[in-house]
N, C-alpha and C positions, 0 to 999 in steps of 0.2 A: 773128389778127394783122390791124391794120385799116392803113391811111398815110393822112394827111393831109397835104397840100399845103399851106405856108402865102405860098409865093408861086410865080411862071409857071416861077422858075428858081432852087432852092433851092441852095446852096452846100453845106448839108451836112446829114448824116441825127441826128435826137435820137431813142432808141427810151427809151419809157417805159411804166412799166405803166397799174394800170388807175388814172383820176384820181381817183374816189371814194375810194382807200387809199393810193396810193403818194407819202407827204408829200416824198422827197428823188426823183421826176421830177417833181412839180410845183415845186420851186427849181430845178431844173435847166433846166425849159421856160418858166418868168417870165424866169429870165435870158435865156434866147434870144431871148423874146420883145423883151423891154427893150434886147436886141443892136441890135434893128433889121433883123438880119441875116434874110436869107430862109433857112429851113428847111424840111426833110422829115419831120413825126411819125411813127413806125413804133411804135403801141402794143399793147404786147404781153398777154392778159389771163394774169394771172398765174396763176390755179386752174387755165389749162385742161391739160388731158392734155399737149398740145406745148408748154406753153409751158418746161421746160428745153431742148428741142430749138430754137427760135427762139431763145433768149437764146442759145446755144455761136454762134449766124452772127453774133451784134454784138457781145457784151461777154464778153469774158474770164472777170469776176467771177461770170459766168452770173447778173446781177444786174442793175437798173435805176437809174439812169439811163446811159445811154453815149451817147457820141456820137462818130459817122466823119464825119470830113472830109478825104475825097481816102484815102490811104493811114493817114493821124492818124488812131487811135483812143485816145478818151478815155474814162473813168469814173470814178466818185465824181463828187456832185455839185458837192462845192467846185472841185475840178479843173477840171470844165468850166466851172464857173461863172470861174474864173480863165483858162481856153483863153478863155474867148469875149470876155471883159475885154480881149485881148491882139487879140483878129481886130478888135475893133468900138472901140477907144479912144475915138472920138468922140459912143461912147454915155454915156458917167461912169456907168458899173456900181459903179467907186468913189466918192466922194467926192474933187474936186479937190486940196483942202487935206490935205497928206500927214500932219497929227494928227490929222484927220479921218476919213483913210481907214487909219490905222493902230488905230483907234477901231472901227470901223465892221470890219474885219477881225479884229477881239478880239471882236466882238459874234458876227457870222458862227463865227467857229471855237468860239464857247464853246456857239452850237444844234447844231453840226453833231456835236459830239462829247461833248456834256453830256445831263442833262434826263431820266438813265435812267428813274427813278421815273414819269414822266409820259409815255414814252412808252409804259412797260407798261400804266398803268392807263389810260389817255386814248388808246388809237390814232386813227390818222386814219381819219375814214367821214363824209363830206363829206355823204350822206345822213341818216346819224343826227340825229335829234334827242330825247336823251336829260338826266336830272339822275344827275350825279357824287354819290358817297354812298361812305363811310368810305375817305375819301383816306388812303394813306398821311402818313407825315409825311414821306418825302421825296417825293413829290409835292406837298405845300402847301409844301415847300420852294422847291421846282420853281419852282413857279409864282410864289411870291412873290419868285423872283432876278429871273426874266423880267417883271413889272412894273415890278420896280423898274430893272432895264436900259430899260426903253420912260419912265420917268419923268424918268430924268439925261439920257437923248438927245434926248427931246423937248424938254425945259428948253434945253437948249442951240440944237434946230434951229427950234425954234418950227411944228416940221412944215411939210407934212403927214405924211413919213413920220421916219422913226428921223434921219437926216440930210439933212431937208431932202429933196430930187429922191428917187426910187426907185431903188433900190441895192440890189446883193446883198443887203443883209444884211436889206432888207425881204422880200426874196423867200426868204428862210432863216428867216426869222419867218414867212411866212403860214400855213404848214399849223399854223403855234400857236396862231395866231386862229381856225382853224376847229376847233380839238379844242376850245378853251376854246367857244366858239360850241356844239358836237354835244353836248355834256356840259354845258352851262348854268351853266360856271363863275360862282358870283359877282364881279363887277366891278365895284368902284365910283369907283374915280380917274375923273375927266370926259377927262381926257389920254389914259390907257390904252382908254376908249372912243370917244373919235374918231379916235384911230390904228385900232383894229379897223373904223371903219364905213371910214376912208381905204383901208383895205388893199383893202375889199372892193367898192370903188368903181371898183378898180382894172383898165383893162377887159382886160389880160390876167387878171387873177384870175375876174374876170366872166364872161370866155369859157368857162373852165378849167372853177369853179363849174356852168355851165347845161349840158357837156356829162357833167361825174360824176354831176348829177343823171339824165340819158337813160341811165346806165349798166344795164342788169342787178343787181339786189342778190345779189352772190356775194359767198362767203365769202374774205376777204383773206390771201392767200399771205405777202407782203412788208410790213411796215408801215413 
């Protein structure tokens, strides 16, 4: 179990697993990031011997992502992602305009609980760099709802992200640009291509990104 500081005086702790695997602590930690708010990383690696014994001191679910603030303990990533919406207002995690953000939260809940097929065959491994081969048909399912979701919001936001500013619901999309990315999905919309380089441009992603690559290549507990 490792902490990182991410300022002199954190408000509150986010424990997540390890970055190279764990796609919903990485939407849980962009949106913290995106908070603005000062944090405490507590990252837990997942394979190792203790790690169900670390997880029973933070999270309930004996699962990642969670988040303590003060006596508040939170988990699931949307949750948090919604707790931190509510501490940081001034950061627009949603989208101002409330068709917007009522859009934008139909986006968000439809990765968070959708997309079975892909995430069996495609898990997240930020290191991988692999080619996909005899997809299911619900994973080319998969995959062809979530472009075409990245095609009607871009049309609308004119980017750079899903609506315009970075919001939840990009940071609930990024670990999809990186499976589609590890697995060398084809992509050929020029829209759905410059959202994937925006996402990745993105310097909490970027951070995120150059420390799963420093990780250890161990075999992924949680995906």
């Amino acid at each position: 179990m490792t902490y990182h500081v991410h300022s002199d005086k954190p408000i509150f702790d986010l424990v997540i697993g390890d970055k190279a695997y764990s796609s919903w602590s990485m939407r849980a930690w962009l949106v913290a990031v995106q908070s603005g708010l000062p944090f405490r990383e507590i990252n837990i690696k997942l394979d190792s011997p203790k790690a169900v014994e670390q997880l029973l001191k933070h999270s309930p679910s004996k699962k990642v992502p969670a988040l303590k603030h003060g006596k508040v303990i939170v988990w699931d990533s949307l949750a948090i992602a919604e707790y931190l919406h509510e501490l940081s207002p001034e950061a627009k995690l949603w989208p101002e305009d409330s068709a917007l953000r009522a859009l934008a939260r139909s986006y968000t809940a439809e990765v968070h609980s959708g997309f079975a097929s892909l995430r069996a065959e495609l898990s997240m491994d930020i290191q991988l760099k692999s080619k996909a081969r005899h997809l299911s048909r619900g994973a080319i399912a998969d995959i062809e709802r979530i472009l075409e979701m990245w095609k009607i919001a871009l049309k609308q936001s004119e980017g750079p992200y899903l609506f315009g500013d970075f919001t939840i619901a990009d940071a609930f999309f990024a670990p999809i640009v990186f499976r589609f990315l590890s697995y060398g999905v084809q992509i050929k919309d020029k829209m759905a291509l410059e959202y994937m380089n925006n996402v990745q441009e993105h310097h909490g992603v970027q951070f995120w990104v150059e420390e799963a690559l420093q990780e250890k290549n161990n075999s992924p507990v949680f995906k």
